[in-house]
Legacy VTK file of the C-alpha trace (Angstrom):
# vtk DataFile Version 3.0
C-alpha trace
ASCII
DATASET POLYDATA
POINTS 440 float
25.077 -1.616 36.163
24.422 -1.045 32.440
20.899 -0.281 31.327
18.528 -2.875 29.326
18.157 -0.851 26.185
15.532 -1.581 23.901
15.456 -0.145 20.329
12.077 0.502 19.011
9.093 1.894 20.620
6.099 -0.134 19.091
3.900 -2.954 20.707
6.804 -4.862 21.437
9.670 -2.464 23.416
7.175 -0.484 24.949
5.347 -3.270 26.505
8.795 -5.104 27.455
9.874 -1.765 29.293
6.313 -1.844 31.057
6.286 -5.308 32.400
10.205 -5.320 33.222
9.655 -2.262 35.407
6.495 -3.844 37.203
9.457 -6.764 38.024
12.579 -4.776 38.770
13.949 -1.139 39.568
16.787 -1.764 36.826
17.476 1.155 34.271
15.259 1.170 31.424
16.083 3.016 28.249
13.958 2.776 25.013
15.312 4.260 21.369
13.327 5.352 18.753
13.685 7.994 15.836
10.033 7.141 14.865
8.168 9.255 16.942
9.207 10.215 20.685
6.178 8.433 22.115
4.458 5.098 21.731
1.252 5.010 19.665
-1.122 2.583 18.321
0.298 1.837 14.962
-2.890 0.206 13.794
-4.648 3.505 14.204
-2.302 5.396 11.346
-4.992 4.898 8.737
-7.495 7.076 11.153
-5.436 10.094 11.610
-5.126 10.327 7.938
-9.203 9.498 7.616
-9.615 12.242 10.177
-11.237 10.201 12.831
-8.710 10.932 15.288
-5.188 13.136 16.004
-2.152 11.729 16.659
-2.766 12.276 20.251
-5.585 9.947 20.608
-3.215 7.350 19.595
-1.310 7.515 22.659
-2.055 4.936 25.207
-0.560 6.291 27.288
0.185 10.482 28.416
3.521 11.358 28.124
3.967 12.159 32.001
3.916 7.918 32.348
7.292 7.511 31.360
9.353 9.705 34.108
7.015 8.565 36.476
7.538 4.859 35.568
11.370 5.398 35.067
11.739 5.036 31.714
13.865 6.835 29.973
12.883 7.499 26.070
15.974 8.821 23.864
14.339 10.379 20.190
17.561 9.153 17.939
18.564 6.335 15.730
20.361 3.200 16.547
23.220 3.497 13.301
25.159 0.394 14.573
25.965 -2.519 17.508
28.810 -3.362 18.557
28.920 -6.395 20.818
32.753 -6.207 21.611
32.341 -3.246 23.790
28.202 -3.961 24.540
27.190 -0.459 23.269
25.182 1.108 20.225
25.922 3.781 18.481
23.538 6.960 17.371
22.913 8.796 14.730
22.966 12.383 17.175
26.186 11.766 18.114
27.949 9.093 21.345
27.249 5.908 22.143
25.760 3.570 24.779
26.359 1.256 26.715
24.129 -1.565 27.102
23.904 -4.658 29.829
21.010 -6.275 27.981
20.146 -5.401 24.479
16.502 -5.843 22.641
16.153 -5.273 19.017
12.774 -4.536 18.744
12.941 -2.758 15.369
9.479 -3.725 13.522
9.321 -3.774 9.374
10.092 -1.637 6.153
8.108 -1.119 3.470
9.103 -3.689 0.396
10.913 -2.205 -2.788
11.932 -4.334 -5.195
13.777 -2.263 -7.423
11.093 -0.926 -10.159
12.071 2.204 -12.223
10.822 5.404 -10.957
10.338 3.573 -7.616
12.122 6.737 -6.128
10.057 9.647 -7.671
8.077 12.010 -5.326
5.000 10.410 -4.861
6.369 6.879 -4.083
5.745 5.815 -1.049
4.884 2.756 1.627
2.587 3.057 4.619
4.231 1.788 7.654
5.536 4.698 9.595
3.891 7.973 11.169
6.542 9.405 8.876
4.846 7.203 5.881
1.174 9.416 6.644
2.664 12.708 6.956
4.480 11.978 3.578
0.533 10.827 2.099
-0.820 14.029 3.169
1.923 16.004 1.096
1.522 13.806 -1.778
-2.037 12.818 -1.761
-3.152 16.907 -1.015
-3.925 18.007 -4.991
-4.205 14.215 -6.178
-7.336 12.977 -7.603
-5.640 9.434 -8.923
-3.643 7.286 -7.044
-2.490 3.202 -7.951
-1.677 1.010 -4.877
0.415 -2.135 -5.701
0.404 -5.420 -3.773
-3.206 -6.694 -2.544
-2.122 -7.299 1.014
-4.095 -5.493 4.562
-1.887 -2.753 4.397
-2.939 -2.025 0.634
-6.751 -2.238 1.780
-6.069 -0.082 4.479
-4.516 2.831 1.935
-6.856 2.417 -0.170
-9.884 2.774 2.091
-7.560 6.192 3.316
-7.305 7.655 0.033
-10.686 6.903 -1.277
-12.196 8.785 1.957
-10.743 11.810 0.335
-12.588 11.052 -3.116
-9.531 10.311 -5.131
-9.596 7.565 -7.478
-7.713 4.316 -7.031
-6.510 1.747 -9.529
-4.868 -1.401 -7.206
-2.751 -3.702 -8.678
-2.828 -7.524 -7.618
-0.738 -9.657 -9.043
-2.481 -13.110 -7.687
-5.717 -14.422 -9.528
-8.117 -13.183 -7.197
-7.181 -10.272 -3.447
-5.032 -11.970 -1.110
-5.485 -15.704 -2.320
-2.099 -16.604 -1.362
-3.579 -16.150 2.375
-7.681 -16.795 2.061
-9.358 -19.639 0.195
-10.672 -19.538 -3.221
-14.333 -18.610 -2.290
-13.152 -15.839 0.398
-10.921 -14.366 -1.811
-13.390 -13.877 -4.099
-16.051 -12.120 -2.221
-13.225 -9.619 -0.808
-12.727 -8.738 -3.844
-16.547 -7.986 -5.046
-16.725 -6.163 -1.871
-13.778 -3.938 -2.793
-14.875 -3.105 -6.394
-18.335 -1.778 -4.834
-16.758 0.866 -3.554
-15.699 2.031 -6.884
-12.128 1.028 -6.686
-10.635 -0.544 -9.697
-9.131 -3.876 -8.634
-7.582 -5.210 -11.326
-6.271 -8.919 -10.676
-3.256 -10.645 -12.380
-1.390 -7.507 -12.966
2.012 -6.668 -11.825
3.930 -2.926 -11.947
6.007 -2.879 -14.528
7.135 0.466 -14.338
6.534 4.026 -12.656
6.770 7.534 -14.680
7.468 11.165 -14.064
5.348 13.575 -14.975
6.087 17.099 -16.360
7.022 18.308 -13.064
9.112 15.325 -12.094
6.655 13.673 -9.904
4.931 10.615 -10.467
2.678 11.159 -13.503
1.608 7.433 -14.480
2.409 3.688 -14.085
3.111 0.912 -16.542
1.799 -2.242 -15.941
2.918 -5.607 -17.067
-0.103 -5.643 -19.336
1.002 -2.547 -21.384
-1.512 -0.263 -19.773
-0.656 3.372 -18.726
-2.555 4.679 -15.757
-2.482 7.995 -14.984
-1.699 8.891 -11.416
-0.550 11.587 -9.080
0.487 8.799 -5.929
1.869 5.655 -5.866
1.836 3.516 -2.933
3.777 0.475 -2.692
2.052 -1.907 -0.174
4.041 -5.375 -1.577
4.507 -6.323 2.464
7.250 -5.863 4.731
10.418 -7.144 5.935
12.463 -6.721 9.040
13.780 -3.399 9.925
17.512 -4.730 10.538
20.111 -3.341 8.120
21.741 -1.569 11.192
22.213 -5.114 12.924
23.936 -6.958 9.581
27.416 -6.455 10.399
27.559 -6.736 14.120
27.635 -10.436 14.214
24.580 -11.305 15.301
23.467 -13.833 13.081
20.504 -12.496 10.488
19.053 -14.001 7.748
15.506 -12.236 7.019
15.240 -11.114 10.538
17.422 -11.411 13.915
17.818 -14.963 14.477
16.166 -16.353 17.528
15.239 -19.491 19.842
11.943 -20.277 21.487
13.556 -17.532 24.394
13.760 -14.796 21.624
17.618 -15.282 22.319
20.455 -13.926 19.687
23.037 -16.300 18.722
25.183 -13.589 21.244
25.182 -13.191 24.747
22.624 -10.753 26.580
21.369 -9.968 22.539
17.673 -10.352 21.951
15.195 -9.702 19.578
11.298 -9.841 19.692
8.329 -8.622 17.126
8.129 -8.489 13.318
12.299 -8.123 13.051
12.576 -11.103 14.880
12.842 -14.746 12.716
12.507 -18.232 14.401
15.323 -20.304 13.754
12.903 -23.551 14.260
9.452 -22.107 14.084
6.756 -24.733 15.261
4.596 -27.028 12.194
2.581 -24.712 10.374
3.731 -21.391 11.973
5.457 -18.720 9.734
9.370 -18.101 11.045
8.314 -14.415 11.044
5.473 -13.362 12.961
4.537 -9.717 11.589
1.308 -9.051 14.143
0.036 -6.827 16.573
-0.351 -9.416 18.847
2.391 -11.559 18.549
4.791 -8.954 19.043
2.734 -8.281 22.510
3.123 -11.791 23.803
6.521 -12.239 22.371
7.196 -9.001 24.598
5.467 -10.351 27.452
7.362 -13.892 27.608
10.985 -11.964 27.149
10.040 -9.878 30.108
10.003 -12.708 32.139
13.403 -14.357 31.306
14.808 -10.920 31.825
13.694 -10.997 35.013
15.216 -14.472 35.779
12.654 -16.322 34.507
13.523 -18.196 31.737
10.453 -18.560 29.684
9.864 -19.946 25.961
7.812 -17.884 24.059
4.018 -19.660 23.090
1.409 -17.994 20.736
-1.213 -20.433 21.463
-4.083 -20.834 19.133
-3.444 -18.741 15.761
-6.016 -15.462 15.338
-6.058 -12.667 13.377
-8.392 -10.184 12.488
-9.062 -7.368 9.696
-11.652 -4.927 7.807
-12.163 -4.824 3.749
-13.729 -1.645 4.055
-16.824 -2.728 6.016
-16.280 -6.346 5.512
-15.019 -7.924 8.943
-12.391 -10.389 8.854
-11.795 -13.243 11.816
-9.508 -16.077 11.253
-9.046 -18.864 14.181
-6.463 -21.285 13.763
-5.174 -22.557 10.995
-7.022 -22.502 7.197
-4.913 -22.898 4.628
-5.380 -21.080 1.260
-5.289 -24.540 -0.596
-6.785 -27.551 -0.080
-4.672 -29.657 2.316
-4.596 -33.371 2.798
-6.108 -35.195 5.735
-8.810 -32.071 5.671
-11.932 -30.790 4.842
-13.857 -27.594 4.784
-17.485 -26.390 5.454
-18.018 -23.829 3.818
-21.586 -21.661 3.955
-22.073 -17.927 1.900
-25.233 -16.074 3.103
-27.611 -16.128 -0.153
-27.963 -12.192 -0.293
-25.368 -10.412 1.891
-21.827 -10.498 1.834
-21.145 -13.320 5.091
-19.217 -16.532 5.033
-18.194 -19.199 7.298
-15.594 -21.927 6.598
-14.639 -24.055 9.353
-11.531 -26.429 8.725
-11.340 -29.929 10.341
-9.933 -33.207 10.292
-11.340 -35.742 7.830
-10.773 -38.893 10.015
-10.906 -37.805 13.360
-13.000 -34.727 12.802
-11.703 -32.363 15.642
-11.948 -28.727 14.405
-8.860 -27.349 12.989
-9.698 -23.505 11.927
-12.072 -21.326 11.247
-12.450 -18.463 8.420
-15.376 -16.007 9.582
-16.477 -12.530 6.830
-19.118 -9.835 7.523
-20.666 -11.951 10.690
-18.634 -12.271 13.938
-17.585 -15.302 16.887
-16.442 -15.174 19.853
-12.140 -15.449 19.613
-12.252 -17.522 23.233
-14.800 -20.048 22.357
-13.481 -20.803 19.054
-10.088 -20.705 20.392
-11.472 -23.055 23.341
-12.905 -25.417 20.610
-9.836 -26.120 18.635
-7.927 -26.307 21.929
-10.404 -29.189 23.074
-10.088 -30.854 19.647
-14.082 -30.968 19.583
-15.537 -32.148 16.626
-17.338 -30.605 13.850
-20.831 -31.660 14.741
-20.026 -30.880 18.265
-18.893 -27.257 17.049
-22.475 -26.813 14.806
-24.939 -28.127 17.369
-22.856 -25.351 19.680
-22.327 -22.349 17.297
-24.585 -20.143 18.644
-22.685 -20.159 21.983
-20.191 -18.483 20.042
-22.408 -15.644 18.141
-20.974 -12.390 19.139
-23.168 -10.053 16.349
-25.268 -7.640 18.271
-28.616 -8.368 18.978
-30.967 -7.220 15.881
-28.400 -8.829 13.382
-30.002 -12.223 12.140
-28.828 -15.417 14.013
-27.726 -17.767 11.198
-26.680 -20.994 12.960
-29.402 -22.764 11.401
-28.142 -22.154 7.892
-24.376 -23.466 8.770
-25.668 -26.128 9.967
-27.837 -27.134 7.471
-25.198 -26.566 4.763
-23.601 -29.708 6.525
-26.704 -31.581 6.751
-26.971 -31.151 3.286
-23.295 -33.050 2.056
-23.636 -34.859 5.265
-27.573 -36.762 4.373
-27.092 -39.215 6.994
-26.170 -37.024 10.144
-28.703 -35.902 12.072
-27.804 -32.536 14.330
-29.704 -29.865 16.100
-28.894 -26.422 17.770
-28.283 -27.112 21.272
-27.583 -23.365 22.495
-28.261 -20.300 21.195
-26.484 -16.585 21.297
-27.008 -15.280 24.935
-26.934 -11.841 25.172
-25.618 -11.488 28.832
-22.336 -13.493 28.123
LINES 1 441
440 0 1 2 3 4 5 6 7 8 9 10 11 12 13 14 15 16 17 18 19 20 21 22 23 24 25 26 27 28 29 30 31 32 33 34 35 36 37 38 39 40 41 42 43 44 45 46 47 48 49 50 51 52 53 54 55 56 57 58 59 60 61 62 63 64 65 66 67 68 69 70 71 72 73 74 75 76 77 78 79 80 81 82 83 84 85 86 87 88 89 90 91 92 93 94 95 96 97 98 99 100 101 102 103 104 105 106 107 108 109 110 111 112 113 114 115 116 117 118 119 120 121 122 123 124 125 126 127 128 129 130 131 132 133 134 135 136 137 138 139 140 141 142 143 144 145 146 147 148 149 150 151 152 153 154 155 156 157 158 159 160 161 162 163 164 165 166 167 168 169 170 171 172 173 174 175 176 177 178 179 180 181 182 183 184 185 186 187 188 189 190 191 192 193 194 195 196 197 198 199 200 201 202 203 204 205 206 207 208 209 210 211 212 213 214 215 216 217 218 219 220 221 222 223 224 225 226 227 228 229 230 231 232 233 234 235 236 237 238 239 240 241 242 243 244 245 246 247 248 249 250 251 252 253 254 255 256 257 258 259 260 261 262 263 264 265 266 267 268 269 270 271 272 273 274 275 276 277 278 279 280 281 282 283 284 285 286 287 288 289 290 291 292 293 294 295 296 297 298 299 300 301 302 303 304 305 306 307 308 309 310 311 312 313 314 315 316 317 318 319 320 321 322 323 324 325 326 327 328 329 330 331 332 333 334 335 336 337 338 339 340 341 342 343 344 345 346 347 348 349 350 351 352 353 354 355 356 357 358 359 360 361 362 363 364 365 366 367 368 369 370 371 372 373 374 375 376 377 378 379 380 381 382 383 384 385 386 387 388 389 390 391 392 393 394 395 396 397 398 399 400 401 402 403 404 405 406 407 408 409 410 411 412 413 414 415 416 417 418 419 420 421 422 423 424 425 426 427 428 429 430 431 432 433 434 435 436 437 438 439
């Protein structure tokens, strides 16, 4: 019997291969020309930092896949053919498959700037993408970062640990406002410029210039400015890692097309993780889901119909989570970045430090829809449990300190939310009904 092949060793494949082999004793092989082993690709920035080696990436040692009979082949997937059920590699053969999972991940963006090929370019997705930073960042002491998204943050936080100078480039009227509300936006981006960086907002890259020795020596903006630079990095988001798949006849469009089963449009083809686009994506959920997360639980519902049973793939309640620097980042459900008809927002800013609350919900029936949480933390499984029960906003204020997950000398600041609701709400009368326990 032909193997299940997976290409791509991320989140997704590698936890596919795991729980398929705790089902079955079928062949298992996994292809990647990324790195031979899996690591935790959120943990790039930190090897660069310094706060840990490649190695402590590794969930797992490298004895675990022999033992668990998985077979990992280091090479690159250069074509599919579904005729003859095989892929072809870059070292040289084919092979066959009897099940085939693209599970490919992202690319950098490039959208076709001049001097968007010069040494010292680059995007920050790969292991390869950090080894190239430490070449290119090593005599730097300027760098401009383009596109305001979490990978942007992230390189900037890296580059600024090693005392070189960044200039980041947004394009939007205030950082990452096509995803966070007006108000969070804006405090994201104060907390950014204290650590010296210069954000500048409305700005787009115009162009990118070689210096003397034909490396990047500055970048024009759309304003007219020059900034001098020795790195560029390119962080305008990510698409789906699937120019090897175009022409096999498996229907693309942005990403492999695919059902609620993360099925192909051919026979015994599937796709799963951030290459992978819903053909009918739920209301309100993107067609491309590009997280850590998702590309787990996308892995773990595809294990299951390849082990004969069938099962739909369900994110549940919508979460994410991310660091400005030092400013923590929860989101639960769904907040829009706009205001949205049929709802209503509370929102609450701590008078001296940088902490915010907004917490979404329905203006008629007034069951919770989302919350927006910065520099002060909740619990993901009672929030989640409190959209999920449609329980109402007072319900959710008289109860947020059940959800207060800050440790225990930070200040408990239920009392404030609630009355910032109070206070635009003078004829409802609420009190704290439980408070943070520390034993939970």
């Amino acid at each position: 019997m032909n193997p299940l092949v997976i290409i791509g060793n991320g989140i997704t494949g590698v936890t596919l291969a795991r729980l398929v082999r705790k089902r079955s004793d079928r062949r298992i092989v996994i292809i990647s020309s990324e790195s031979r082993h899996f690591y935790s690709r959120p943990a790039l920035m930190y090897i660069y930092m310094g706060h840990m080696t490649f190695e402590n990436t590794k969930p797992y040692e490298d004895w675990f896949w022999e033992k668990n009979k998985i077979e990992l082949v280091y090479d690159h997937v250069e074509s599919v053919d579904i005729k003859s059920k095989s892929v072809t590699l870059r070292g040289g053969g084919s092979m066959s498959y009897g099940q085939l999972v693209i599970a490919t991940g992202s690319r950098s963006n490039r959208f076709g700037w001049p001097g968007q090929d010069l040494p010292g370019v680059q995007g920050l997705y790969s292991l390869q993408d950090v080894e190239l930073l430490e070449q290119h960042s090593e005599s730097a002491t300027r760098a401009v970062i383009v596109g305001g998204g979490l990978i942007g943050v992230e390189m900037a936080e890296m580059l600024h640990s090693r005392g070189i100078h960044v200039t980041f480039l947004v394009r939007e009227a205030a950082y990452w406002d096509n995803i966070l509300p007006k108000e969070e936006a804006e405090l994201v981006g104060r907390h950014i410029r204290q650590y010296g960086i210069d954000l500048k907002l409305s700005t787009q890259l115009k162009e990118i210039k070689a210096g003397p020795d034909g490396r990047v020596g500055s970048v024009i903006t759309d304003q007219g400015d020059e900034i001098p630079c020795q790195v560029v990095g390119l962080t305008v988001g990510v698409s789906p890692n699937i120019e090897f798949v175009k022409s096999s006849g498996i229907e693309c469009n942005r990403g492999v097309m695919v059902n609620e089963f993360l099925e192909t449009s051919v026979t015994d083809v599937f796709s799963a993780g951030d290459c992978a686009e819903f053909r009918q994506p739920k209301p309100r959920h993107p067609k491309i889901e590009q997280l850590w997360y998702t590309g787990r639980m996308q892995a773990e519902a595809l294990a299951l119909t390849l082990c004969g049973e069938r099962t739909a793939y369900d994110r549940g309640i919508w979460f994410n989570s991310a660091k400005f620097f030092d400013l923590e980042y929860q989101t639960y459900g769904f907040v829009s970045n706009s205001p949205v008809d049929g709802e209503r927002s509370l929102v609450w800013q701590h008078a001296n430090a940088e902490r915010m609350v907004r917490i979404v919900y329905s203006e008629t029936e007034r069951n919770v829809i989302g919350f927006n949480f910065l520099g002060i933390r909740y619990r993901h499984k009672t929030c989640e449990k409190w959209i999920r029960e449609r329980r109402t906003i007072e319900y959710v204020l008289q109860n947020l300190g059940e959800a207060n997950f800050d440790p225990e000398f930070f200040e408990q600041l239920e009392a404030q939310i609630l009355t910032a609701y109070t206070a635009v709400n003078p004829g409802v009368s609420l009190k704290l009904e439980k408070r943070r326990s520390l034993f939970v």
